[in-house]
C-alpha positions as CSV (number, residue, x, y, z in Angstrom):
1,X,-71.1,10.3,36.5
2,X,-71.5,9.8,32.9
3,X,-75.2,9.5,31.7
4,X,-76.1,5.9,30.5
5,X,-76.9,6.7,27.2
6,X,-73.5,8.1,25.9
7,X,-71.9,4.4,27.8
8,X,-74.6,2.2,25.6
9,X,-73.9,4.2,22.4
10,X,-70.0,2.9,22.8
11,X,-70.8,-0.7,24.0
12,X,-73.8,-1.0,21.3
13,X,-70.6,-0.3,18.5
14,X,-69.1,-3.2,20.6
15,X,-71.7,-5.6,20.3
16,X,-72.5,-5.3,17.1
17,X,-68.8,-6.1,15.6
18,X,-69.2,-9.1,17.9
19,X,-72.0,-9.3,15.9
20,X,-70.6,-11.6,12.9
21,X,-73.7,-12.7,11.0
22,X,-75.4,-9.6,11.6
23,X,-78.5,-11.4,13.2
24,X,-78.3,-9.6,16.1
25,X,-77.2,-12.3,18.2
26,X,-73.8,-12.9,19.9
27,X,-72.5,-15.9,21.5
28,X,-72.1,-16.4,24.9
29,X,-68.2,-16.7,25.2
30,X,-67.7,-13.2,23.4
31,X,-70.0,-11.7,26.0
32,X,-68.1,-13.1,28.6
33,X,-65.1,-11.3,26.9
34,X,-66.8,-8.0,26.5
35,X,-68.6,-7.9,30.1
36,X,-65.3,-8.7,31.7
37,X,-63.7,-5.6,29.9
38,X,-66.4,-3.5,30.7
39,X,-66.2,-4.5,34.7
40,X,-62.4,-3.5,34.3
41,X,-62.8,-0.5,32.8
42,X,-65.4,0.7,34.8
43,X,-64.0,-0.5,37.9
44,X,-66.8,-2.7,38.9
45,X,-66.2,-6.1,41.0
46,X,-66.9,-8.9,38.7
47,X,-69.3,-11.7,39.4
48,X,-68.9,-14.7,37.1
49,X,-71.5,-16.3,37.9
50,X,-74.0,-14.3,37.2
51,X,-74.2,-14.6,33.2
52,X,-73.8,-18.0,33.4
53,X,-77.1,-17.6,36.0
54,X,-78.8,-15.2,34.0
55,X,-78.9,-16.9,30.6
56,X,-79.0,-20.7,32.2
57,X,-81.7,-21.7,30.2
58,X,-80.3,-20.4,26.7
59,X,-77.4,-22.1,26.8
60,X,-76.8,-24.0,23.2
61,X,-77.0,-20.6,20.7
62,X,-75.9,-17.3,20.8
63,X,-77.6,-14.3,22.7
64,X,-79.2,-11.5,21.2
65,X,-79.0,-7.6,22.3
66,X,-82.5,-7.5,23.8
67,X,-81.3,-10.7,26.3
68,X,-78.5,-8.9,27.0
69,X,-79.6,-5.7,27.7
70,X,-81.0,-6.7,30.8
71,X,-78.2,-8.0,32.6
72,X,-76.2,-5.1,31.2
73,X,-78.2,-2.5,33.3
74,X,-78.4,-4.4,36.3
75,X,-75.3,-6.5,36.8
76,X,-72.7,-3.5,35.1
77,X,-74.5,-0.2,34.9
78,X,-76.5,0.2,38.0
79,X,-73.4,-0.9,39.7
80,X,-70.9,2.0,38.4
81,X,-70.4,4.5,41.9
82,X,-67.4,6.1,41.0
83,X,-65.7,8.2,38.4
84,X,-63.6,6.0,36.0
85,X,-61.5,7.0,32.6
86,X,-64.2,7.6,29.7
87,X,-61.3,7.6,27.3
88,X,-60.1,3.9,28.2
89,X,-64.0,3.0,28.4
90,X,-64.3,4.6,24.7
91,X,-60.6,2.8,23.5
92,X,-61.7,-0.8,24.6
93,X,-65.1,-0.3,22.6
94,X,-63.2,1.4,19.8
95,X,-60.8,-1.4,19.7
96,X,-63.7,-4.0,19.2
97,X,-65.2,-2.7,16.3
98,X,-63.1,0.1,14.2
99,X,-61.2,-2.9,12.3
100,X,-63.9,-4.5,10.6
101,X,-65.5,-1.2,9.5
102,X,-62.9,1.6,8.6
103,X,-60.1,1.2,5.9
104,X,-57.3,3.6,6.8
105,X,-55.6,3.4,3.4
106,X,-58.2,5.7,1.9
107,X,-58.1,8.2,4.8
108,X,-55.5,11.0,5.4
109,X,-55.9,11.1,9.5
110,X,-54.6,8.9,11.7
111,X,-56.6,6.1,13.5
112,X,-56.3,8.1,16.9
113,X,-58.6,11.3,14.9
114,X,-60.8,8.7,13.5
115,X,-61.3,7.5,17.2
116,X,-61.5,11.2,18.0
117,X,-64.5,11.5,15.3
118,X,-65.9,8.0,16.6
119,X,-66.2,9.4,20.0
120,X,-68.2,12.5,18.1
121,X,-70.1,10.5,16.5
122,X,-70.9,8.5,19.3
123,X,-71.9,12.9,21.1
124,X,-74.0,14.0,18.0
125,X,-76.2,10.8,17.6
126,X,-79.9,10.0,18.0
127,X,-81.1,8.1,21.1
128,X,-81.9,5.3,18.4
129,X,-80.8,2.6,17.5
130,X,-79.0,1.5,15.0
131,X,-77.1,4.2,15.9
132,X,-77.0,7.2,13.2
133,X,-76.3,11.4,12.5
134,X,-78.9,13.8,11.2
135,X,-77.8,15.9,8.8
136,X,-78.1,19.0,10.8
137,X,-75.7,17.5,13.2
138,X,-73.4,16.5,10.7
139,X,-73.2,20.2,9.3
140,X,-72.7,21.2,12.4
141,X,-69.4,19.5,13.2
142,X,-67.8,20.6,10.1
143,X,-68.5,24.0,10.8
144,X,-67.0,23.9,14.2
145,X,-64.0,21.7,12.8
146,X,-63.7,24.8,9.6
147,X,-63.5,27.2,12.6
148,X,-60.6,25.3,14.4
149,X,-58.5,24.7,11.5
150,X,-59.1,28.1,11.0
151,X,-60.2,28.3,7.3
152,X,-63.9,29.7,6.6
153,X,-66.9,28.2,5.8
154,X,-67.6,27.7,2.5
155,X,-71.2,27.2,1.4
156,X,-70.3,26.1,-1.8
157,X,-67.8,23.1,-0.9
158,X,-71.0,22.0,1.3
159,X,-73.3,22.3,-1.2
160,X,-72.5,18.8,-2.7
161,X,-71.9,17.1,0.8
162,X,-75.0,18.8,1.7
163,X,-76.7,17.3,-1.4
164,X,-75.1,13.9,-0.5
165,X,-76.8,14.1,3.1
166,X,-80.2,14.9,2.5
167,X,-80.5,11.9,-0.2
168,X,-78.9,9.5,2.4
169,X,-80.6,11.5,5.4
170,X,-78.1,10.4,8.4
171,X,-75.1,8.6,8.7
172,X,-73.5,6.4,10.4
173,X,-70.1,6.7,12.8
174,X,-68.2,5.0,9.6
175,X,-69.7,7.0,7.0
176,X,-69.0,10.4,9.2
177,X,-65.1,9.3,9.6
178,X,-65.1,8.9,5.8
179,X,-66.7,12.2,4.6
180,X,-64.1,13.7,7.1
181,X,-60.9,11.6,6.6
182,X,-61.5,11.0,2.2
183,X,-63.9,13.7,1.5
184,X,-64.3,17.2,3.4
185,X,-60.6,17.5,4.2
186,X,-59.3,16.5,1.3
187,X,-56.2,18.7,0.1
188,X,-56.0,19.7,3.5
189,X,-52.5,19.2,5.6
190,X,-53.0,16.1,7.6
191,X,-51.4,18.0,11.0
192,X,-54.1,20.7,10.3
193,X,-56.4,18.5,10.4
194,X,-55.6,16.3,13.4
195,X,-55.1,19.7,15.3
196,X,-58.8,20.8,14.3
197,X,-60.3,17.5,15.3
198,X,-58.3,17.2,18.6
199,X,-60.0,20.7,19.4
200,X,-63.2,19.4,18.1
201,X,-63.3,16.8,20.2
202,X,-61.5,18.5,23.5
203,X,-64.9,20.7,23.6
204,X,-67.4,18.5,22.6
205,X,-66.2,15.2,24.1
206,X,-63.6,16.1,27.2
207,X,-66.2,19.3,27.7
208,X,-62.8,21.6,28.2
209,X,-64.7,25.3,28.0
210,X,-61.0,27.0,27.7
211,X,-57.1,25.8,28.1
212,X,-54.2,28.3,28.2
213,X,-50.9,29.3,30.5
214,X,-51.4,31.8,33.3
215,X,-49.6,32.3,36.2
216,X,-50.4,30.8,39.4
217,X,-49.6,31.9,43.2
218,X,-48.6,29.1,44.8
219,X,-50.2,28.3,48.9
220,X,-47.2,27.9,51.0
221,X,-44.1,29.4,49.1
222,X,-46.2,32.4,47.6
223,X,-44.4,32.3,44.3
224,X,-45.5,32.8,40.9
225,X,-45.2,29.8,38.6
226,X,-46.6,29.3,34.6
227,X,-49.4,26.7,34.5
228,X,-51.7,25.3,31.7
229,X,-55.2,25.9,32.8
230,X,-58.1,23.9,31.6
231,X,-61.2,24.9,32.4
232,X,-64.4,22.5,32.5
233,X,-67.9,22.2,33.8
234,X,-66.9,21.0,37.5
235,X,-62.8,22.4,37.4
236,X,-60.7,24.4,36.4
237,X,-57.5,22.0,36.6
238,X,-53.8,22.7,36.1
239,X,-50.7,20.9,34.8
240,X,-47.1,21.6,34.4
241,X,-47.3,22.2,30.8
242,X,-50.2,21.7,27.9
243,X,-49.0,17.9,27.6
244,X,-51.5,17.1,30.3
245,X,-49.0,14.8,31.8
246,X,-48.2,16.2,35.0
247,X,-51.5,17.4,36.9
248,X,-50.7,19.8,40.0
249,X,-53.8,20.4,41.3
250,X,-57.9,21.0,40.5
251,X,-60.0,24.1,41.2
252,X,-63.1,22.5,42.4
253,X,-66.3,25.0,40.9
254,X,-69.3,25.0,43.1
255,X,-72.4,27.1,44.2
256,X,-69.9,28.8,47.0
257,X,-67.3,29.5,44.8
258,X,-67.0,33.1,43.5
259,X,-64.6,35.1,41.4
260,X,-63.5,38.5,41.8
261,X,-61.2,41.0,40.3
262,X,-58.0,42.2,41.5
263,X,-55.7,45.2,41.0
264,X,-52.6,45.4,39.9
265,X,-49.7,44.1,42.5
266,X,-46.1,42.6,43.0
267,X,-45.7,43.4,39.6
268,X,-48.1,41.5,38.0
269,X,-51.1,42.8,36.3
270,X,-54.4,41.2,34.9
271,X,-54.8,39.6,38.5
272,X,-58.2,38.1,39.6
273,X,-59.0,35.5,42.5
274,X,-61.2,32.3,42.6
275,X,-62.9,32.0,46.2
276,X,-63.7,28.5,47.0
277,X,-64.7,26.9,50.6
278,X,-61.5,25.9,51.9
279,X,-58.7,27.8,49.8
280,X,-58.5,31.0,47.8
281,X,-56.3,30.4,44.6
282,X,-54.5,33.8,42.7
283,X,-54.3,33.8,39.1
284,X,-52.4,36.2,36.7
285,X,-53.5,36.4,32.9
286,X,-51.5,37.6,30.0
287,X,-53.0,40.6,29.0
288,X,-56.5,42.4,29.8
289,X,-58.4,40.4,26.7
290,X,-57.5,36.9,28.3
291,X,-58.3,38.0,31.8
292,X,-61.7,38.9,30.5
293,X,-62.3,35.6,28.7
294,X,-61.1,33.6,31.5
295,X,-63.5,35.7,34.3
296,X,-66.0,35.0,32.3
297,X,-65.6,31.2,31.5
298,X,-65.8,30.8,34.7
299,X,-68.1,32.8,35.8
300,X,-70.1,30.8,32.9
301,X,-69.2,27.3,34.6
302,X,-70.3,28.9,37.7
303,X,-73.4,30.0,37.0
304,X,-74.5,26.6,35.4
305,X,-73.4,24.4,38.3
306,X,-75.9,27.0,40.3
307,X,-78.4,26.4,37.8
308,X,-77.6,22.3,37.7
309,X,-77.6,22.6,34.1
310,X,-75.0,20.3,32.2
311,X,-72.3,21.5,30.1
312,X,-72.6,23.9,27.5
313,X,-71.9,21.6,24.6
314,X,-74.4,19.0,26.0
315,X,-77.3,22.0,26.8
316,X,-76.9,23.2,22.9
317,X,-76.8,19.7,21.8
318,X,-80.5,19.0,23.7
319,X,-81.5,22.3,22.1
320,X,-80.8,21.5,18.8
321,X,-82.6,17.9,19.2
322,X,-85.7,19.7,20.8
323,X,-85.6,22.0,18.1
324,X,-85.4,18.8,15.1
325,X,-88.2,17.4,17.5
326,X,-90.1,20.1,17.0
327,X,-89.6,21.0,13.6
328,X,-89.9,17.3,12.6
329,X,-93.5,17.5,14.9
330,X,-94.5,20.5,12.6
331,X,-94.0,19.1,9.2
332,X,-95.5,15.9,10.7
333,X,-98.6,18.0,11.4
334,X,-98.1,20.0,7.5
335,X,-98.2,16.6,6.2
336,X,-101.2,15.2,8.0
337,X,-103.1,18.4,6.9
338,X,-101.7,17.9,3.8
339,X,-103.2,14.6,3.5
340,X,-106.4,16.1,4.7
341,X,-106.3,18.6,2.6
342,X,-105.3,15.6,-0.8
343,X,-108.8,13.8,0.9
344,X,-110.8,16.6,0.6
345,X,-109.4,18.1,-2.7
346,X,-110.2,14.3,-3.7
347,X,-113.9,14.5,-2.7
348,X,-114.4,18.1,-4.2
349,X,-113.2,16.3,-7.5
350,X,-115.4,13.4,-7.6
351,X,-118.2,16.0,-6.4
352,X,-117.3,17.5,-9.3
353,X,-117.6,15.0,-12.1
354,X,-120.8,13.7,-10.2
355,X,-122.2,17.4,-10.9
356,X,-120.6,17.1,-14.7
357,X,-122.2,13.9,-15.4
358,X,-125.8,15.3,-14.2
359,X,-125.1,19.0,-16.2
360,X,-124.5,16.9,-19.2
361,X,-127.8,14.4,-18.6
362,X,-129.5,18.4,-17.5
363,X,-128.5,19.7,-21.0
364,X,-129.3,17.2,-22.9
365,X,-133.0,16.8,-21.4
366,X,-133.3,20.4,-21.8
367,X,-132.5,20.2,-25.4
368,X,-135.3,17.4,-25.7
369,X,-137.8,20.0,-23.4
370,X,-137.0,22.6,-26.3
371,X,-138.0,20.6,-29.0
372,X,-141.3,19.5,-27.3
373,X,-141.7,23.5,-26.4
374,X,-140.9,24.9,-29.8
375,X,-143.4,22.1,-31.4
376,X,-146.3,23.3,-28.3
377,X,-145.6,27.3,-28.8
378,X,-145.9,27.0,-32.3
379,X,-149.3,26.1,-31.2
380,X,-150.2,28.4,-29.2
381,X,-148.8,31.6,-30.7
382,X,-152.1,30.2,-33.5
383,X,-154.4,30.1,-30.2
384,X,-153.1,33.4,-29.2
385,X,-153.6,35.2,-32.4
386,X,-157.7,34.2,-32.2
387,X,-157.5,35.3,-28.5
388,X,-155.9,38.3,-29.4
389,X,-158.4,39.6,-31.9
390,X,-160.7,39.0,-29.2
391,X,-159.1,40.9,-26.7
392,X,-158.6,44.2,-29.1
393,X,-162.3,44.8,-29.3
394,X,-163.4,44.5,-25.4
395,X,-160.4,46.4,-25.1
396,X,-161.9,49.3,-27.2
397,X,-164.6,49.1,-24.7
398,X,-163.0,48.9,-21.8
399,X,-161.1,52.3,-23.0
400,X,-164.7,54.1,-23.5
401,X,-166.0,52.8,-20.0
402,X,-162.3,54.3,-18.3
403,X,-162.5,57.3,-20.2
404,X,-165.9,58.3,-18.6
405,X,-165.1,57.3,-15.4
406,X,-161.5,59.3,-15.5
407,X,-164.0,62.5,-16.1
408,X,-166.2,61.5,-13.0
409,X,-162.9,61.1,-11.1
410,X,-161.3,64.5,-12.0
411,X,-164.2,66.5,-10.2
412,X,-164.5,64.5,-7.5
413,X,-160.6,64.8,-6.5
414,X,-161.3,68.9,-7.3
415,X,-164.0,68.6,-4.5
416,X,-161.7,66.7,-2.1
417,X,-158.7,69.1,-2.7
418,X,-161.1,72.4,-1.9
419,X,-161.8,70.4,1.3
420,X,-158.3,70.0,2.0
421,X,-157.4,73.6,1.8
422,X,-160.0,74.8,3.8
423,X,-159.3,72.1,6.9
424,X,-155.3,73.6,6.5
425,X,-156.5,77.2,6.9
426,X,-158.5,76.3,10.0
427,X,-155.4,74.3,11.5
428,X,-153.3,77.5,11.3
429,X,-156.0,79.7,12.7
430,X,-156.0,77.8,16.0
431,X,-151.9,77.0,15.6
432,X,-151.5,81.2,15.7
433,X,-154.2,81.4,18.6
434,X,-152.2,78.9,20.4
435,X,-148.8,80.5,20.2
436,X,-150.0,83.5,21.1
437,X,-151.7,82.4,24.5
438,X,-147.8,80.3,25.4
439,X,-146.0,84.4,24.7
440,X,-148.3,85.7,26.7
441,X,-148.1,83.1,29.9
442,X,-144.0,83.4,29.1
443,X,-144.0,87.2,28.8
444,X,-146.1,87.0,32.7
445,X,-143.7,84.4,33.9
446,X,-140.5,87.0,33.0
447,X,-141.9,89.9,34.1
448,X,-142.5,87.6,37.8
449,X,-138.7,86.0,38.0
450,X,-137.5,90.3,36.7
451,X,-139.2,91.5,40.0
452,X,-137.6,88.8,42.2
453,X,-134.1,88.9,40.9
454,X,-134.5,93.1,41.4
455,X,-135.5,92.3,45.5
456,X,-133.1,90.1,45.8
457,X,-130.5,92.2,44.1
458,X,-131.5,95.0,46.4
459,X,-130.8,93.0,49.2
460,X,-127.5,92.4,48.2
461,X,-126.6,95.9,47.4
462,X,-127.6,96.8,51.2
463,X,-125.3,94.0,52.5
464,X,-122.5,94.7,50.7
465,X,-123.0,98.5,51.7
466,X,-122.7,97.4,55.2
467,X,-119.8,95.4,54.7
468,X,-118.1,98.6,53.0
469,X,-118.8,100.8,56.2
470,X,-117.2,97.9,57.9
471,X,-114.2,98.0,56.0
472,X,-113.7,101.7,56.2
473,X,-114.3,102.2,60.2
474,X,-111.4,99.0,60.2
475,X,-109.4,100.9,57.6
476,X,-109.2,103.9,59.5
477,X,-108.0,102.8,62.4
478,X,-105.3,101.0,60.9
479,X,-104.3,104.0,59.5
480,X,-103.9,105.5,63.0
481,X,-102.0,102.4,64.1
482,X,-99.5,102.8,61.2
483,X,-98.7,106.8,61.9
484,X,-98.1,105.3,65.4
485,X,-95.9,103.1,63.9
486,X,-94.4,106.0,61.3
487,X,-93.7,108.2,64.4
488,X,-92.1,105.5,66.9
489,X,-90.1,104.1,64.0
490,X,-88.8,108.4,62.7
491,X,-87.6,108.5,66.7
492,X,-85.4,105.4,66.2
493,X,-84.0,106.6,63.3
494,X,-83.2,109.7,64.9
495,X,-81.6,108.2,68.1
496,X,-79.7,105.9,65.8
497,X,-78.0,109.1,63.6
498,X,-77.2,110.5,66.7
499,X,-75.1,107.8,67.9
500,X,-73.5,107.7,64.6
501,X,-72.2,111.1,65.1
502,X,-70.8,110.5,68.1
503,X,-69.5,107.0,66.7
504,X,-67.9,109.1,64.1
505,X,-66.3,111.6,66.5
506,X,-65.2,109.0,68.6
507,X,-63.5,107.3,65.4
508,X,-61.4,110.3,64.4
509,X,-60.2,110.9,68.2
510,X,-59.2,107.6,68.0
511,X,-57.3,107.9,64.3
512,X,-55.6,111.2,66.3
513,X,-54.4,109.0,68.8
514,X,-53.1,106.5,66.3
515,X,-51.1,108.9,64.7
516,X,-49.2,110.9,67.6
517,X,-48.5,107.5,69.0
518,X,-46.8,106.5,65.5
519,X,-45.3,110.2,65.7
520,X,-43.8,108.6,69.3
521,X,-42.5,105.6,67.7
522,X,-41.1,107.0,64.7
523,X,-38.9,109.8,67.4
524,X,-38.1,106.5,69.4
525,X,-36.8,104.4,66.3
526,X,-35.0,107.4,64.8
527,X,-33.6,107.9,69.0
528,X,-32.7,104.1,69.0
529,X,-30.7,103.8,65.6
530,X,-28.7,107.3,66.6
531,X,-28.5,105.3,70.0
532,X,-26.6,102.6,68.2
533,X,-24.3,104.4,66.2
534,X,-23.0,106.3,68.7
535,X,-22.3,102.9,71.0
536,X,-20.9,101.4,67.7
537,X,-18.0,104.5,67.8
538,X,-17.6,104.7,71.1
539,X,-17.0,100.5,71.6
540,X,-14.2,100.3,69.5
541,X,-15.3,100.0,66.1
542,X,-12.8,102.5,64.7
543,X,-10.1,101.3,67.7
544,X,-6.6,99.7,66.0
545,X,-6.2,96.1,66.3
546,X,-3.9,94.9,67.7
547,X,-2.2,91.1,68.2
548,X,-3.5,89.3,70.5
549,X,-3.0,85.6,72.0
550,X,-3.2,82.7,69.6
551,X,-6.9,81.8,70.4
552,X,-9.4,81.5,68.1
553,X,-10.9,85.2,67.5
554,X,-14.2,86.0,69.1
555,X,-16.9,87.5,66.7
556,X,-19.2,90.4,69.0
557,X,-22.4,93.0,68.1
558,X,-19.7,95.3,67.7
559,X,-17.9,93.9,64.6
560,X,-14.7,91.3,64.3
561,X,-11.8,92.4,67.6
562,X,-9.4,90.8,69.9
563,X,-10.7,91.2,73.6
564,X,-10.1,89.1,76.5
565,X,-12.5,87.7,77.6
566,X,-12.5,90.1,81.1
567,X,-12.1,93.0,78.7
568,X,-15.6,91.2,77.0
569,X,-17.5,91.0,80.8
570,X,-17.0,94.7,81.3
571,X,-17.9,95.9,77.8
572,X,-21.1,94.3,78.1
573,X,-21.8,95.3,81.5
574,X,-20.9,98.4,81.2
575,X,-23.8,98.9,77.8
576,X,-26.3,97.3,79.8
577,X,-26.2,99.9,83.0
578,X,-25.9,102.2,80.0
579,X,-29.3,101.1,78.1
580,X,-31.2,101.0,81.7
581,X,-30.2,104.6,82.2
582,X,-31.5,105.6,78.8
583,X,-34.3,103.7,78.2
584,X,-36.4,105.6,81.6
585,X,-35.6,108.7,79.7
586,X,-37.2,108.1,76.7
């Protein structure tokens, strides 16, 4: 379902080129026109009779957008309940309004791309009416349209557009399909462009993530045929070629589904496998770089239906408009200080020409308080003179009186400092006598804890005497025990080099036997080959051959001859009695 606000962006364009006087109002018969459209496009059973209901007592002007509104949301919007074509929704409002507000002469794309940018437009804009692009936004779909025409941002062919944008501060949908179609891709081939916008708008408006062959394995013949995949949000869909004519099927992406990675097989490589509830679909990429981008489109799409996020186009759109919102909330709140701050800075100023104003009235009553105080000292440095002559001769005086009481002074401080020293020398007498008594108690209080620690020290060498005897008596006996041991342990050892001996004789008896009885078999071979030789001459080896019948020519231990086969009987009977005889013997 397609969210409300992207449908009243389109039908707002509609309304207001039905708009004719641009007051804002519309008449009643056009509205008929447009609602009927809408209820067609959007599959929704129309009801005549409710306009006429809804505006019954407005019936002699035109309507305006805000009496409209209403009966928009309830009698067509909150009615929509299944999925209808966007596109044809989008070309009906298109159709109403692009001719009375674009000129195509001055454009170098066709009117299908400027419906292509209308539609983006109609993506990047504010939730405000009239409707209108920030700048940010604006900059934004130039960069991505750069990047699919495949030329590279240039800062400095923006500069001026960018200068244009933040004197008018947003557009509108007509101004955007100008500064693309007359401005931005000027000099540009006109294919290029329509290629770049028809990307463009295939991400941002269709919400295709990624479109490309692959091979598909089909369910019931378990071939391999070339699709074109597109891949968005909800599906991954594929046609018969990228004409989008001829849909075979949809890949349906929800929480269950899963992808996984397959190896190489049947002769096709880059394999992988999407999992859903009721069928498993196998899917061949070109070459290891697409598989990887594929798995992880999908995996992407995935994860966000999981998540119940929207698409990726629409999550950073409502990323970048938090971010404006928040940006624009800041320097809101730098201005308002700002302001603050021109208030204060305002107040300190008129403080301070209050304060200059009362220096100035300050300086020039002090200048008056100077004259009136030069005028007054003038009089008294006369009074002071006469006072001063005065004071010179009590001073003289007073310097007699001091200078007989200075002498006074001098031997009574000479008395007080004999005094002094005396009452010091008697405070180190009893200081000494003092120190001495806390050596002595000290020197009585070592000599006390000397004497324990020797008693108690005494007392430890006796225990650990004790504990040596101890040790030794236990030491000694264990010595005993271990020449037990010795002793037990040297009559083993002797018992076992005894039997070694006799293992040893009994080892060479054994290697004498092992050689007369390979003495034995060495007369017996030598016996048994003389044995042969002399069968060999006597059986006819060396005996003429002679014709015999036509039959095929027997081959016998004793070399190539013609014998019957009676002759053949008594030959070999005859060696056999002949072994038995000999064979006791030996």
């Amino acid at each position: 379902m397609w969210p409300r606000e992207e449908l009243l962006k389109s039908i707002w364009h509609a309304f207001t080129a039905l708009d004719v006087d641009h007051r804002g109002k519309v008449s009643k018969s056009q509205l008929k026109v447009l609602s009927y459209n809408l209820c067609t496009v959007m599959k929704i059973p129309l009801d005549p009779v409710t306009l006429e209901q809804h505006f019954k007592e407005d019936c002699q002007g035109p309507l305006s957008n805000q009496g409209y509104m209403p009966y928009l949301n309830t009698f067509i919007l909150d009615k929509v309940q299944e999925e209808f074509d966007i596109q044809e929704f989008n070309k009906m409002c298109w159709t109403l309004c692009y001719k009375k507000n674009i000129c195509s002469k001055n454009l170098i794309i066709s009117d299908d791309d400027a419906f292509k940018v209308w539609c983006i437009f109609n993506f990047l804009s504010e939730d405000q009416y009239p409707l209108v692009v920030v700048a940010e936004e604006v900059e934004y779909f130039l960069r991505r349209l750069t990047e699919a025409m495949g030329s590279g941002w240039s800062e400095e062919k923006f500069a001026n557009y960018r200068l244009q944008l933040h004197t008018k501060s947003c557009l509108s949908a007509w101004d955007l399909i100008d500064l693309v179609g007359a401005g931005f891709c000027k000099g540009l081939h006109p294919q290029t462009v329509s290629m770049g916008i028809n990307e463009v708008f295939q991400e941002l408006i269709l919400d295709v993530v990624k479109q490309g062959y692959m091979m598909k394995k089909g369910h019931k013949r378990k071939n391999w045929t070339e699709r074109w995949f597109v891949l968005r949000p909800n599906t991954l869909s594929y046609y018969v070629c990228e004409d989008l004519v001829e849909k075979k099927g949809d890949i349906i992406l929800n929480e269950d589904c899963c992808l996984e990675s397959l190896p190489d097989k049947e002769g096709k490589k880059c394999l992988f496998v999407i999992k859903c509830t009721n069928k498993t679909f196998e899917i061949s990429a070109s070459d290891k770089k697409k598989k990887q981008e594929w798995v992880q489109a999908v995996q992407t799409c995935i994860q966000l239906v999981r998540l119940g996020l929207l698409s990726p186009h629409r999550e950073a759109r409502l990323r970048r408009r938090e971010l404006r919102q928040r940006r624009q909330a800041e320097q809101e709140e730098v201005t308002q200080k700002m302001q603050q701050l021109q208030v204060a800075n305002d107040h300190k100023q008129r403080q301070l020409e209050d304060m200059r104003k009362k220096m100035e009235e300050a300086a020039l009553r002090a200048a008056t308080e100077e004259q009136r105080r030069e005028v007054t000292q003038t009089d008294l440095q006369d009074r002071f003179r006469l006072d001063l002559e005065r004071e010179k001769l009590v001073r003289q005086q007073m310097e007699e009186q001091v200078a007989q009481k200075s002498i006074e002074l001098e031997l009574y401080l000479q008395r007080v400092q004999e005094l002094e020293d005396m009452y010091h020398q008697l405070e180190e007498a009893l200081e000494d006598e003092r120190l001495a008594k806390q050596d002595e108690e000290a020197m009585r209080k070592l000599q006390a804890r000397l004497l324990d620690d020797e008693v108690a020290k005494r007392s430890e060498l006796e225990r650990l005497h004790q504990q040596q005897q101890k040790v030794l008596s236990q030491t000694e006996a264990e010595k005993q025990e271990l020449v037990t041991v010795r002793e037990a342990k040297e009559r083993e050892l002797s018992t076992a080099m005894e039997q070694l001996d006799r293992l040893e004789k009994e080892q060479q008896g054994a290697l004498q036997q092992f050689e007369e009885v390979s003495r034995k078999l060495q007369r017996a071979a030598n016996k048994t080959k003389t044995w042969k030789d002399k069968v060999a001459k006597h059986e006819g080896l060396v005996r003429l051959i002679q014709p015999g019948h036509k039959g095929p020519q027997r081959i016998t231990n004793w070399g190539p001859a013609s014998f019957t086969n009676t002759e053949l009987e008594l030959k070999k009977k005859l060696w056999q009695e002949r072994k038995k005889q000999e064979a006791p013997a030996q």
